[in-house]
N, C-alpha and C positions, 0 to 999 in steps of 0.2 A: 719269276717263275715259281708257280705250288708246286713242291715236290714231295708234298705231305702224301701221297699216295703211297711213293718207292723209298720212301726214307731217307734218299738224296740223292741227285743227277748222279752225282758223280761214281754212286756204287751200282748201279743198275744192274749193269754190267761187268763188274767187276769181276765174280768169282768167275766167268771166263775166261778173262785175264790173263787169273791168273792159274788157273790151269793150264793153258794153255805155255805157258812162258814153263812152270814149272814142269810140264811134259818133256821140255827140251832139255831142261837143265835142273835139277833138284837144286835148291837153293833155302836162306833164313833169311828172313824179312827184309832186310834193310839192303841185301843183292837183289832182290826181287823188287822191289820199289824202285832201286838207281837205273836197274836195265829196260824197267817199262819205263820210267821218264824219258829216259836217252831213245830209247827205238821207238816208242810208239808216238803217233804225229801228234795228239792230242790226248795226253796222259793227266787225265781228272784226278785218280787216285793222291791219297795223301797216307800216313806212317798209321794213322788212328782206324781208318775203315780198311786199310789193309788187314791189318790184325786182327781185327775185327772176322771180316771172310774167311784168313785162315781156320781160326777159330772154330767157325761154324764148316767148314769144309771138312777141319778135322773131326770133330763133333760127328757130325755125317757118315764119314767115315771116305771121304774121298781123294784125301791126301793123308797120308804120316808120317810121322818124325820121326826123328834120332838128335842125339844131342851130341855133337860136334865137339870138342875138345879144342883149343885155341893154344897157340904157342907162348902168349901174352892173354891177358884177361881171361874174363868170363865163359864157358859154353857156348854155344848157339845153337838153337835149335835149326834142325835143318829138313826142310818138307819135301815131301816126292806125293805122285802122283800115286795112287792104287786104279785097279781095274774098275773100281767104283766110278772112279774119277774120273775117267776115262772115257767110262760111257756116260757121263754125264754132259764132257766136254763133247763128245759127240751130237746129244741133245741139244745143248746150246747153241753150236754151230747153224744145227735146223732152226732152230730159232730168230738166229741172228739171220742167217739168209732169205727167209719170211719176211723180217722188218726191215731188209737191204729192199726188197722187191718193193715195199709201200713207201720206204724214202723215196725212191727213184720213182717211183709213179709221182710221189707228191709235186718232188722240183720239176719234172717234165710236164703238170700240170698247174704248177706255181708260175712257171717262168712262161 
């Protein structure tokens, strides 16, 4: 599959994600990663394009951080959603429900 278009299957959709996961629960990367593999049926994401999105979401301005203080080791950076983000995850949504309507035309006219 060329996914030279989107940059890779597996982020396409990503930063809804992970907005969405981080609207429930503000979280740093590596809780944010373990709870979308466990809960979601088909979790593409991996630790590199994660960071990646944060990144640019922060960048954007639709999540922000705080740096978290640890009882052992290092800080962690810890992300929440802003009202940016918010209404962007709202856009998505509309998005993703568009191309929910063209899958299911597709298989109801695949099969």
């Amino acid at each position: 599959m060329d996914t030279s278009a989107t940059g890779s299957r597996q982020s396409r959709h990503l930063a809804a994600f992970v907005l969405l996961f981080l609207r429930e629960e503000p979280s740093h990367g590596a809780a944010l990663l373990g709870r979308m593999e466990a809960e979601m049926p088909h979790c593409q994401a991996d630790s590199a394009g994660l960071y990646r999105t944060l990144q640019a979401l922060e960048r954007e301005g639709s999540v922000k951080t705080v740096w978290e203080a640890q009882a052992s080791g290092a800080p962690r950076k810890v992300y929440t959603v802003t009202a940016k983000g918010r209404a962007a995850l709202r856009e998505l949504a509309e998005d993703i429900r568009g191309r929910e309507e063209n899958f299911r035309f597709f298989l109801k006219r695949y099969e």
